[in-house]
N, CA, C and O atoms as a MOPAC input file, in Angstrom:
PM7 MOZYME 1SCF
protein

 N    -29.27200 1     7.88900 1   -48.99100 1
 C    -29.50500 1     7.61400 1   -50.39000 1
 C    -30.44100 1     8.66900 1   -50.96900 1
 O    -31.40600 1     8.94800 1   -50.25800 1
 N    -30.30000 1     9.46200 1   -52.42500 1
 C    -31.11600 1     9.95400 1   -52.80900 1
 C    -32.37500 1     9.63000 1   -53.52200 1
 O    -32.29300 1     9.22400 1   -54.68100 1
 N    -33.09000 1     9.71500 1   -53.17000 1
 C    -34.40100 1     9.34800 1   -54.40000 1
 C    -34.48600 1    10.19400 1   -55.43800 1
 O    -34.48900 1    11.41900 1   -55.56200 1
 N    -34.59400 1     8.77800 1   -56.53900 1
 C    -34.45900 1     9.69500 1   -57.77900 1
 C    -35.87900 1     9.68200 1   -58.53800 1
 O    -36.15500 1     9.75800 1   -59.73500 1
 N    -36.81500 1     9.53300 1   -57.17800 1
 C    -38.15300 1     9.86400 1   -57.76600 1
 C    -39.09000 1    10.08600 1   -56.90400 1
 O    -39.35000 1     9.36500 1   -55.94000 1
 N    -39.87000 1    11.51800 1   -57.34400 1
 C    -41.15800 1    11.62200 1   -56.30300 1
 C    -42.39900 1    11.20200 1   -57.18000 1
 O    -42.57800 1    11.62400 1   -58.32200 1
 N    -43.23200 1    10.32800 1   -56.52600 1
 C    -44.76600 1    10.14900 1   -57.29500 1
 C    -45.69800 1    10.90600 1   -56.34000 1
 O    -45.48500 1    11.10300 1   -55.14400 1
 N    -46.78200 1    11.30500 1   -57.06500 1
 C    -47.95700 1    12.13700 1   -55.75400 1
 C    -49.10700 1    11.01700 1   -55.91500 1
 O    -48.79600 1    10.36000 1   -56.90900 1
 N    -50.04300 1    10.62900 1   -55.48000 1
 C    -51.01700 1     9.67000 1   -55.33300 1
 C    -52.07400 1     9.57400 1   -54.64300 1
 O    -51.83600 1     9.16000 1   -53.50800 1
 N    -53.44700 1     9.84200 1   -54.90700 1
 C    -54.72400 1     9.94400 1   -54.56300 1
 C    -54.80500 1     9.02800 1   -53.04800 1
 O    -55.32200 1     7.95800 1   -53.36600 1
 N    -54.62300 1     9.02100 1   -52.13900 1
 C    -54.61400 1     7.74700 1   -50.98300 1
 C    -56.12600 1     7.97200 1   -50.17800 1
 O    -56.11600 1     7.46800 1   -49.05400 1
 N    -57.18200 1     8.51800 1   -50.48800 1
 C    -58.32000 1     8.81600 1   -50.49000 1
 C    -59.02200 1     7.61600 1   -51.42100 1
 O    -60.09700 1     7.12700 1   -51.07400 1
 N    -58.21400 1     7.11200 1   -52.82400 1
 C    -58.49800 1     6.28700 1   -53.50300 1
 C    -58.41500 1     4.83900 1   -52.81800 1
 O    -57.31400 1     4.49500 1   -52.38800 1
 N    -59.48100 1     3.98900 1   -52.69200 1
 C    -59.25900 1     3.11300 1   -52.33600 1
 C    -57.92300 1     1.89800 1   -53.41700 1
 O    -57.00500 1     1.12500 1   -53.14200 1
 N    -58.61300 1     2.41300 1   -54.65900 1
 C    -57.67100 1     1.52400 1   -55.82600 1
 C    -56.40500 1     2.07100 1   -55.71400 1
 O    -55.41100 1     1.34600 1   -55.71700 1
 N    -56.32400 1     3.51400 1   -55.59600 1
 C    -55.08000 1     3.90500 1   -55.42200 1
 C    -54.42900 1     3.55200 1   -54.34900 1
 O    -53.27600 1     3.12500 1   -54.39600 1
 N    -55.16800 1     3.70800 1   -53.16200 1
 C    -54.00600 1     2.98300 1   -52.12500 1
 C    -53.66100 1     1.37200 1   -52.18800 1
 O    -52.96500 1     0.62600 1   -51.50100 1
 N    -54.27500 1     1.24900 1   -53.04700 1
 C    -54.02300 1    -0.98600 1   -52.86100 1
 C    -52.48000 1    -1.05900 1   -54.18300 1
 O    -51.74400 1    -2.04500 1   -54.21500 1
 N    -52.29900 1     0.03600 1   -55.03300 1
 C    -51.31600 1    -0.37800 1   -56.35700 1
 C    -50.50000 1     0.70100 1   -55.74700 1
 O    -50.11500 1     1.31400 1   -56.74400 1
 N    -50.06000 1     1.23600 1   -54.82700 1
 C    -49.05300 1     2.07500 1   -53.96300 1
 C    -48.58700 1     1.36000 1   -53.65300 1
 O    -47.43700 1     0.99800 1   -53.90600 1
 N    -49.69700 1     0.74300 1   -52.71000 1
 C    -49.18300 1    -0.47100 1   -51.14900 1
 C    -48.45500 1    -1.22700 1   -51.72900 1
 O    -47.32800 1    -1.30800 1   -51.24200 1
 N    -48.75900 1    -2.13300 1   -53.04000 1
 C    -48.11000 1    -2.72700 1   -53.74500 1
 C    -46.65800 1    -2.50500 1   -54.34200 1
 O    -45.77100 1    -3.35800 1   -54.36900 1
 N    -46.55500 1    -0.85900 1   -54.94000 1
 C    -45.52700 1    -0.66600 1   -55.73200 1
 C    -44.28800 1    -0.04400 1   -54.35900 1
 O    -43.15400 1     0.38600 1   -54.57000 1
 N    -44.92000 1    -0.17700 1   -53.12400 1
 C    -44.05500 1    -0.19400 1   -52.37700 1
 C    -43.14400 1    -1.02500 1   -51.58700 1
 O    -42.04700 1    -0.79400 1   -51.07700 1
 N    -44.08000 1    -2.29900 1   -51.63700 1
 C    -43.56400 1    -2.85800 1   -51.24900 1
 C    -42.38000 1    -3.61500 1   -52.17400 1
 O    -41.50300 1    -4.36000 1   -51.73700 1
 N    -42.63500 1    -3.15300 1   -53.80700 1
 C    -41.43200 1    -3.56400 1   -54.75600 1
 C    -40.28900 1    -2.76300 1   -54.65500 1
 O    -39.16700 1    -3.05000 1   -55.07300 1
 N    -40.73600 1    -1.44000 1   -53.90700 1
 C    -39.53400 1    -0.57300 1   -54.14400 1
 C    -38.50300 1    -0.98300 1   -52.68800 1
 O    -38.51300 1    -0.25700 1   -51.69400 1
 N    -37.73500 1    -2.12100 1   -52.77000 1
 C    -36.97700 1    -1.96400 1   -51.24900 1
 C    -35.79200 1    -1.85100 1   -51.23900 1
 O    -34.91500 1    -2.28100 1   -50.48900 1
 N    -35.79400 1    -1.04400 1   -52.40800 1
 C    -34.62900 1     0.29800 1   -52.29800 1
 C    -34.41600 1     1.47300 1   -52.30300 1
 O    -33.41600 1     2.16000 1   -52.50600 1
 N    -36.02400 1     1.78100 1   -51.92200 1
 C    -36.47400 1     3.61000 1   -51.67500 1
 C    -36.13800 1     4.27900 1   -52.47300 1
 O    -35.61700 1     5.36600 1   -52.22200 1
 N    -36.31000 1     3.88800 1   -53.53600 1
 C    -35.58200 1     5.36700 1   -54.29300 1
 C    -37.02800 1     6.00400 1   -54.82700 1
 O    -36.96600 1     7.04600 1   -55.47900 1
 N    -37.97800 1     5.56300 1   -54.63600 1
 C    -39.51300 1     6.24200 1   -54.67900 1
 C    -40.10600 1     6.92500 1   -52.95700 1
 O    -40.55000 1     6.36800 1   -51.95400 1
 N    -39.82400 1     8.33600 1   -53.30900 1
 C    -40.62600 1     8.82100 1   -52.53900 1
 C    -42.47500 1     9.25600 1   -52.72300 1
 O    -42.90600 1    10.18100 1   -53.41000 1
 N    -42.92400 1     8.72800 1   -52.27100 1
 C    -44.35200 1     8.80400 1   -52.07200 1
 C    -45.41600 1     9.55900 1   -51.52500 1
 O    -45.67500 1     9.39200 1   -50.33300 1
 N    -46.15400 1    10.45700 1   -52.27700 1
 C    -46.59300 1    11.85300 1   -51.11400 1
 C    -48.09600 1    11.58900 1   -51.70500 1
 O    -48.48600 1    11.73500 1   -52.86400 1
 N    -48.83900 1    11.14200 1   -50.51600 1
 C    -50.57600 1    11.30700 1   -50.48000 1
 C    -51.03200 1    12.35200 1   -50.50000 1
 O    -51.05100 1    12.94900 1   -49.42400 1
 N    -51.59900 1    13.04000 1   -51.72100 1
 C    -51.94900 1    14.34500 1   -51.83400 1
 C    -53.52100 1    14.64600 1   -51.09400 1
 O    -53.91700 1    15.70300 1   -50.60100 1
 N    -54.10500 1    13.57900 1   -51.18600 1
 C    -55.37500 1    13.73400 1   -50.09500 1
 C    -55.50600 1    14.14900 1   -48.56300 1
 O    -56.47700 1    14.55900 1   -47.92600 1
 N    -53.62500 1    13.79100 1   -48.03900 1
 C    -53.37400 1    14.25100 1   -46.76800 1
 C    -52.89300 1    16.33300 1   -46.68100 1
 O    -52.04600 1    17.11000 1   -47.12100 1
 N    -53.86000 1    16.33100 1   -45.99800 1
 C    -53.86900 1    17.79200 1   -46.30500 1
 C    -52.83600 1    18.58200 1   -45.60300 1
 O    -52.98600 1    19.78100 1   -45.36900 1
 N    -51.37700 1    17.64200 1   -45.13600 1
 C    -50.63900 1    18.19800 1   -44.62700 1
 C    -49.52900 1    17.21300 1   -45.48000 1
 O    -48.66600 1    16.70300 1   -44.76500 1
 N    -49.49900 1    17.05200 1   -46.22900 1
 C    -49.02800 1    16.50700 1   -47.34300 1
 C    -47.74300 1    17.34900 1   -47.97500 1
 O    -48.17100 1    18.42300 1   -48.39900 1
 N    -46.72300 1    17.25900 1   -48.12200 1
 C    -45.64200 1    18.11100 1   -48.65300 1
 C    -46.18200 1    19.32000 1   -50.13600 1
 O    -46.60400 1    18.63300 1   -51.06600 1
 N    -46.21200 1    20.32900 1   -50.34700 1
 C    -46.75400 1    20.67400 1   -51.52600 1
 C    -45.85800 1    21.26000 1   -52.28400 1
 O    -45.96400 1    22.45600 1   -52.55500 1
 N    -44.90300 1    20.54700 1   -52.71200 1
 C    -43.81800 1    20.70800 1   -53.89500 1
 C    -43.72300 1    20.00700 1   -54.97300 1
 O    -42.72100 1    19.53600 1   -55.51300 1
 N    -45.10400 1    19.94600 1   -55.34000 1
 C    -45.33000 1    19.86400 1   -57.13500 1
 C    -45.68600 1    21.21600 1   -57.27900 1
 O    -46.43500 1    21.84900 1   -56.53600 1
 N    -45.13900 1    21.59300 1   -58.21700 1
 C    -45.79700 1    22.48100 1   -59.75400 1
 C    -47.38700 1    22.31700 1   -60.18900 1
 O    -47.92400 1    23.17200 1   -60.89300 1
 N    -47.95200 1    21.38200 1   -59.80800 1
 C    -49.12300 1    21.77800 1   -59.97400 1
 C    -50.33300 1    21.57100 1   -58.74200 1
 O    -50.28100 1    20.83300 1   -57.75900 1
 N    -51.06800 1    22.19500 1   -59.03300 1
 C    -52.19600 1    22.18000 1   -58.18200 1
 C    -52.90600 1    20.57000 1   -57.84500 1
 O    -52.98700 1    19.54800 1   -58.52500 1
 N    -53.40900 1    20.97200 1   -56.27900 1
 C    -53.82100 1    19.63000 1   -55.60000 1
 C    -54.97900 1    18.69600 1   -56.50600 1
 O    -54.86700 1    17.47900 1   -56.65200 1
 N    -56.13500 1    19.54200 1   -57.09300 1
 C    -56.95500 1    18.88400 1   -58.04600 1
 C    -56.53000 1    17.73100 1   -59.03600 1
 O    -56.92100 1    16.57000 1   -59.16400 1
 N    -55.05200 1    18.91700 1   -60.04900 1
 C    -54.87100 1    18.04600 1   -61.01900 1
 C    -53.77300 1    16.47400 1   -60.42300 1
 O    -53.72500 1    15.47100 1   -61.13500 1
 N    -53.17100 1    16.53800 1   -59.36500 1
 C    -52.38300 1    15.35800 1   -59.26400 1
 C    -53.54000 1    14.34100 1   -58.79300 1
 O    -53.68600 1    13.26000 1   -59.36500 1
 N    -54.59500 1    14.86700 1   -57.40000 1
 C    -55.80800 1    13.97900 1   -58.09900 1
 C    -56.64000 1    13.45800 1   -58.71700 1
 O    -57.45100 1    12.55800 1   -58.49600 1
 N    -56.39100 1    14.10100 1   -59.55700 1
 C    -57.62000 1    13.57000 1   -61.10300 1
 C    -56.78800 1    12.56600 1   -62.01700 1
 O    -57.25600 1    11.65600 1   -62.70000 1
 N    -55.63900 1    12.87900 1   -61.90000 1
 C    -54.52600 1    12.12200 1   -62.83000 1
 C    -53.36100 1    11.89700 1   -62.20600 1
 O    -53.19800 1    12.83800 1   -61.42900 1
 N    -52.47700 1    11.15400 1   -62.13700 1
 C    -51.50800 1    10.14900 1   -61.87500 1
 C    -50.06300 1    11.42600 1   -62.06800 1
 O    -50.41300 1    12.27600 1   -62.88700 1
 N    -48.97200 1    11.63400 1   -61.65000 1
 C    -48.13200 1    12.43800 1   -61.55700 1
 C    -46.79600 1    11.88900 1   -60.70700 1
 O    -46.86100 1    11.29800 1   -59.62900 1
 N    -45.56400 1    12.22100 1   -61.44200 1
 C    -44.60200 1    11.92000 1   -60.76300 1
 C    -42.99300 1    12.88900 1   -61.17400 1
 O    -42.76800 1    13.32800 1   -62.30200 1
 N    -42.53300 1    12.96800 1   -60.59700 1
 C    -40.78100 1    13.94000 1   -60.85500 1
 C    -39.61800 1    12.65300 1   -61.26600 1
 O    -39.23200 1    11.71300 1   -60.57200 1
 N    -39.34000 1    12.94900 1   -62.33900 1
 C    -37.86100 1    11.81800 1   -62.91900 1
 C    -36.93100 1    12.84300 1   -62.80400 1
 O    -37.05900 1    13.65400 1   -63.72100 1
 N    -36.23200 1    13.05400 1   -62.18800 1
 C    -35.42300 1    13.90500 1   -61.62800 1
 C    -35.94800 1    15.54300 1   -62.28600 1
 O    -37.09500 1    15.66300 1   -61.85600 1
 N    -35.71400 1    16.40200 1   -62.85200 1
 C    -36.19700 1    17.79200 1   -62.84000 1
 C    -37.24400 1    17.62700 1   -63.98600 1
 O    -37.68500 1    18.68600 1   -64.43200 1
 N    -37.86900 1    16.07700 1   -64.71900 1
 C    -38.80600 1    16.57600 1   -65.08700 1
 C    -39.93900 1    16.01000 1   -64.89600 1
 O    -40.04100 1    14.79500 1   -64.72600 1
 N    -41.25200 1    17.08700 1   -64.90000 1
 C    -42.64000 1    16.08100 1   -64.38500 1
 C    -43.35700 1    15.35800 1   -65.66200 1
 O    -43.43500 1    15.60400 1   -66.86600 1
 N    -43.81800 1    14.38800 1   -64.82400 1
 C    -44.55800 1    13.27800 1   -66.19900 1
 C    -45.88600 1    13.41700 1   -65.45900 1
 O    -46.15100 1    14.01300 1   -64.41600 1
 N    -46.71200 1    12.63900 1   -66.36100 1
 C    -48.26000 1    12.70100 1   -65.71500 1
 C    -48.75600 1    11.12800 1   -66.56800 1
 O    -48.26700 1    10.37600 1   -67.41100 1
 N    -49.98100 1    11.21700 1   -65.77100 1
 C    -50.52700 1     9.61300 1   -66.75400 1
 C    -49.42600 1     8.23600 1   -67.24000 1
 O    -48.76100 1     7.52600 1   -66.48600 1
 N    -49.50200 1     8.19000 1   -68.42200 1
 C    -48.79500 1     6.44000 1   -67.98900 1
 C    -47.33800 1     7.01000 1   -68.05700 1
 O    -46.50400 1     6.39100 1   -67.39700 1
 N    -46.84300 1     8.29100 1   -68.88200 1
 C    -44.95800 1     8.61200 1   -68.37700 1
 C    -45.40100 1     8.44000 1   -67.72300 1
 O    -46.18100 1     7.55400 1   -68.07000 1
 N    -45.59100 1     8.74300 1   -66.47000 1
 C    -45.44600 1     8.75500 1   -64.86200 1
 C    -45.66800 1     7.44500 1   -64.14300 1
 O    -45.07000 1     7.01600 1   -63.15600 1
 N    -46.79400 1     6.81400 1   -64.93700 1
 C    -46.08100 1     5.35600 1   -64.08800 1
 C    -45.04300 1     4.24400 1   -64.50800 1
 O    -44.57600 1     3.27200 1   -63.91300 1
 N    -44.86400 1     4.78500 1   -65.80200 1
 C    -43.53300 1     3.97200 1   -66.44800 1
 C    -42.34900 1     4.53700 1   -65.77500 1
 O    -41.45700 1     3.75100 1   -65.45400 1
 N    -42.22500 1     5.74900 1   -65.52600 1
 C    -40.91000 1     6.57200 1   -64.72900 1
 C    -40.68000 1     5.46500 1   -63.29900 1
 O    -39.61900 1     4.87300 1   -63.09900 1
 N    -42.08300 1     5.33700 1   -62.26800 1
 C    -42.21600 1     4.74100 1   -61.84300 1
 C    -42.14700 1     3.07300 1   -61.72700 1
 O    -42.11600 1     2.57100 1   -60.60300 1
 N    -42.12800 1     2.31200 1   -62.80500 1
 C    -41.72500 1     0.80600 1   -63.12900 1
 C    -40.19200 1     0.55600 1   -62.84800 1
 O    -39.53900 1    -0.36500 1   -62.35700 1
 N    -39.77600 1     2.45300 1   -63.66600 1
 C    -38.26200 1     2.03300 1   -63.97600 1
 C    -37.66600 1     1.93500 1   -62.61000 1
 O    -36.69400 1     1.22000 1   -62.36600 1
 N    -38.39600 1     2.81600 1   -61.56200 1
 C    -37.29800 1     2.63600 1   -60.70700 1
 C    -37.58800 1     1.51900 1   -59.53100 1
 O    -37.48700 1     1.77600 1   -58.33200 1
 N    -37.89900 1     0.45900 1   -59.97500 1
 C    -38.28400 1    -0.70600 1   -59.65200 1
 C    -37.59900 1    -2.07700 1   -60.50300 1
 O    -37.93500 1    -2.28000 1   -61.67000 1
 N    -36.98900 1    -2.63800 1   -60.06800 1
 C    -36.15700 1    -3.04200 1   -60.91300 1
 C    -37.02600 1    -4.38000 1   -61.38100 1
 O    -37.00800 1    -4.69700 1   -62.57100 1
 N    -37.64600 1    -5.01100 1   -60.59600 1
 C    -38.48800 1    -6.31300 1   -61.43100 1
 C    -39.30900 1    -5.47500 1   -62.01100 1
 O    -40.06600 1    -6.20000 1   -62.65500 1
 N    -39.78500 1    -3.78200 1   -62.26000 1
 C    -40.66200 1    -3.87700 1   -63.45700 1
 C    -39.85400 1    -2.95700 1   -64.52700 1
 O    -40.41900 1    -2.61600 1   -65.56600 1
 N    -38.78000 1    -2.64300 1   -64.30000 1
 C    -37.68400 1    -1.56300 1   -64.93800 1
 C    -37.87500 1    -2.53900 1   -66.41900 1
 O    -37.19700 1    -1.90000 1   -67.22300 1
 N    -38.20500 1    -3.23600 1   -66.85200 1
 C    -38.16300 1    -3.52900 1   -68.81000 1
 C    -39.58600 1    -3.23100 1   -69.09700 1
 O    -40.01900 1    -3.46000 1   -70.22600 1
 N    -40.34600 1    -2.74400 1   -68.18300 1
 C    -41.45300 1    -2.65400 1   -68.92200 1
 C    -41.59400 1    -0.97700 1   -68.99600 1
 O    -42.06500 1    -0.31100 1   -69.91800 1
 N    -41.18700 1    -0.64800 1   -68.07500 1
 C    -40.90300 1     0.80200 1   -67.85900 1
 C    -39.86900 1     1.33500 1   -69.29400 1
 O    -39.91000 1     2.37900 1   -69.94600 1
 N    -39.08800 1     0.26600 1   -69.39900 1
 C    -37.68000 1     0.78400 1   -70.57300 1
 C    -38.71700 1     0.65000 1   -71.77200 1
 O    -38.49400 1     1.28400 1   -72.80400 1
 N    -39.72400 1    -0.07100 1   -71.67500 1
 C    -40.60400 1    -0.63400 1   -73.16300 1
 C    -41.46200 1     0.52000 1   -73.14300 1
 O    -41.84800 1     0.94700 1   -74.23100 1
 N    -41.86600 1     1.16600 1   -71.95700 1
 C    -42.56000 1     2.43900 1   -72.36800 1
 C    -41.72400 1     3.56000 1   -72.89600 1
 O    -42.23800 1     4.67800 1   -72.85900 1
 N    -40.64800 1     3.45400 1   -73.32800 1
 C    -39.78300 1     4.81100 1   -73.93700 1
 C    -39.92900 1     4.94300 1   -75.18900 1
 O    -39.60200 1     5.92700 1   -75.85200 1
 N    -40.71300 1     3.39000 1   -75.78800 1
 C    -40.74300 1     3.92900 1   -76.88300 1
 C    -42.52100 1     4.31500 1   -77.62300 1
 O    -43.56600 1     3.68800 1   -77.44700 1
 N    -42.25600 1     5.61200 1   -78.48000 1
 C    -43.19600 1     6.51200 1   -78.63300 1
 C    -44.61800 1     5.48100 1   -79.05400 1
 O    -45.64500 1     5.85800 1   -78.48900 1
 N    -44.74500 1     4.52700 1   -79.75900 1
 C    -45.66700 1     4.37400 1   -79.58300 1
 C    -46.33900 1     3.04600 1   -78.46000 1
 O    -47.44400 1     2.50900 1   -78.37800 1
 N    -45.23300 1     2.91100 1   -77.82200 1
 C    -45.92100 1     1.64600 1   -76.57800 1
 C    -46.61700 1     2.83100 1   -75.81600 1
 O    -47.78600 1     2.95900 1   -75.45300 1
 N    -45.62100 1     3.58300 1   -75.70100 1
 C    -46.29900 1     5.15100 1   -74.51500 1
 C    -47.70700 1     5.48800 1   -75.20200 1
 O    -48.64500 1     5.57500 1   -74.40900 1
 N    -47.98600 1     5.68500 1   -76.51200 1
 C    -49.39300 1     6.20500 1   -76.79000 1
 C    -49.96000 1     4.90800 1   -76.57200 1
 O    -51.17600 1     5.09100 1   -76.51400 1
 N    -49.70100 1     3.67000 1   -76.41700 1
 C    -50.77000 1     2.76400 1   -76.35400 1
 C    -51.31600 1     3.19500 1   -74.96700 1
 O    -52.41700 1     3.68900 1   -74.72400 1
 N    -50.03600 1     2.82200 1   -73.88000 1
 C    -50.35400 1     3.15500 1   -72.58500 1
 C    -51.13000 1     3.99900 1   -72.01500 1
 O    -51.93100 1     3.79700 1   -71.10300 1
 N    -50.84100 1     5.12600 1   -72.66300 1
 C    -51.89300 1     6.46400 1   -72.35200 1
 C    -52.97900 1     6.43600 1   -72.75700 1
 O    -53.77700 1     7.13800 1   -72.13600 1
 N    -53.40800 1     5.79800 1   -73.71600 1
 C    -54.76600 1     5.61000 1   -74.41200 1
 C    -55.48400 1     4.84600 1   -72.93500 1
 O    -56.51300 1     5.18900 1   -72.35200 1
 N    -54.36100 1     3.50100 1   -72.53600 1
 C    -55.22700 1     2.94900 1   -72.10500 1
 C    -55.44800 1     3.49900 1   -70.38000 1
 O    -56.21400 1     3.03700 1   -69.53400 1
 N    -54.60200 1     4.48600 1   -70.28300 1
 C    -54.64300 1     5.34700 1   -68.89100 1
 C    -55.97500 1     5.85600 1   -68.97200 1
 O    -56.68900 1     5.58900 1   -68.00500 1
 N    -56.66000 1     6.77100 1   -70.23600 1
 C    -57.51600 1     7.89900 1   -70.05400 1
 C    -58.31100 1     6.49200 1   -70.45800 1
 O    -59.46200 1     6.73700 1   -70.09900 1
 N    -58.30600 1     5.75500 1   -70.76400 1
 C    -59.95600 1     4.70600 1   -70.67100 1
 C    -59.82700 1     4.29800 1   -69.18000 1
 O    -60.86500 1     4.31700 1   -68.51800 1
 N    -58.68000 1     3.93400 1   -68.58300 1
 C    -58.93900 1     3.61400 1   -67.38300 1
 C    -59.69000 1     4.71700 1   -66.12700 1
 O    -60.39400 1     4.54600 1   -65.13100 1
 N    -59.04000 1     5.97100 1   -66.88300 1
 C    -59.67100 1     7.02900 1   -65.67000 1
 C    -61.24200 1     7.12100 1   -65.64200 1
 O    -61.92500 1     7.31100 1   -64.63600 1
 N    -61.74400 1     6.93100 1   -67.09200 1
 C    -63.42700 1     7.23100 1   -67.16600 1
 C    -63.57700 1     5.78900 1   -66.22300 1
 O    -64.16000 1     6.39900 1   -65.32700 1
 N    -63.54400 1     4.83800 1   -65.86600 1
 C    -63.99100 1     4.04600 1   -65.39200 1
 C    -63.96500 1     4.08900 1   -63.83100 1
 O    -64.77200 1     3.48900 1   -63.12200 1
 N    -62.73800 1     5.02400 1   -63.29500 1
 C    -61.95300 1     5.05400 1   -61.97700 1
 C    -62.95200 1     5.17400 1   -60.99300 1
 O    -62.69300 1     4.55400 1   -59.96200 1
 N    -64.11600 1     5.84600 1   -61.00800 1
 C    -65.23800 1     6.56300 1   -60.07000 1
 C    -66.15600 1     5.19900 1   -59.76400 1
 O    -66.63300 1     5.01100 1   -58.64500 1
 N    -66.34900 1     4.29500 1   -60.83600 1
 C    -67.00000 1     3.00500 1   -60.59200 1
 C    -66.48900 1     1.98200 1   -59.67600 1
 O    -67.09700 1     1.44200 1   -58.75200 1
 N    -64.54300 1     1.67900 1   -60.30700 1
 C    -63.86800 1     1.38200 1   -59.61800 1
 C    -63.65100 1     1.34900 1   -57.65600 1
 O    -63.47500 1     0.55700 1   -56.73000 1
 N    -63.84600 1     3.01000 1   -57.98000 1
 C    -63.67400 1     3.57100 1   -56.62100 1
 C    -64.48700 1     3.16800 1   -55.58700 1
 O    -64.15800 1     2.79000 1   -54.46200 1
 N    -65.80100 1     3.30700 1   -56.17200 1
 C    -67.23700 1     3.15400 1   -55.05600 1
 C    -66.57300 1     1.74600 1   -55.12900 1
 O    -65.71700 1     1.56000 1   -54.26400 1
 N    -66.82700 1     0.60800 1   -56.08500 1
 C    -66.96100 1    -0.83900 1   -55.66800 1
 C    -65.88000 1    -0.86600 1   -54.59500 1
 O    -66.32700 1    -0.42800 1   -53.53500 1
 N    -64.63100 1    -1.22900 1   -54.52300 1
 C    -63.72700 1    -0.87700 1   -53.78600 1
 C    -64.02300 1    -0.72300 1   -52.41700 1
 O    -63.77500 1    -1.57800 1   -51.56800 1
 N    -64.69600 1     0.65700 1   -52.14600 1
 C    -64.96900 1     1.56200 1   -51.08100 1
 C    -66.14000 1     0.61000 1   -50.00200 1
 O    -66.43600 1     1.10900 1   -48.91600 1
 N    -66.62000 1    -0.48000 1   -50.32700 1
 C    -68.26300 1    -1.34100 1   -50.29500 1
 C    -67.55200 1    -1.75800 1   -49.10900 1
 O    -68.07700 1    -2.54500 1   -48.32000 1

């Protein structure tokens, strides 16, 4: 079967590895391939550099890359119990809500992280 999606994902993140673990275990029809960019032997076929897929959220919908909430709506879609919320992010302004509420979520992520990490 082909996957018709790669996501890259902080797995150094404690929060990040708990909503992976999760969105993997929704995907049990693989069509999400999953690459821990913290593993330093990690596949390196994104387009961008190791920093930015850790600082921010990143994924491939077939030849094109998304980042921030595109990228986890790309990701909903190919999940089929969350594929309408993913279809509800196509439109332009649910996506700016989303993203708004991505970059408030990132200033918080480092707080997140430590508690987590305890």
């Amino acid at each position: 079967m082909t996957l018709m999606l790669t996501v890259w994902f902080d797995g150094a993140c404690p929060l990040c590895r708990r909503e992976i673990a999760f969105m993997q275990r929704l995907d049990r029809r693989g069509r999400i391939r999953f690459i821990d960019v913290s593993d330093p032997d990690a596949p390196a076929d994104c387009p961008v550099d190791r920093a930015a897929l850790l600082a921010r959220f990143h994924a491939r919908e077939g030849d094109r890359l998304l980042s921030g909430a595109a990228a986890f709506a790309a990701m909903w879609r190919a999940i089929p119990w969350l594929r309408p919320l993913g279809e509800l992010a196509r439109v332009p302004v649910v996506l700016a809500l989303l993203e708004r509420a991505y970059v408030r979520f990132l200033r918080v992520r480092p707080a997140l992280q430590r508690r987590l990490a305890r």
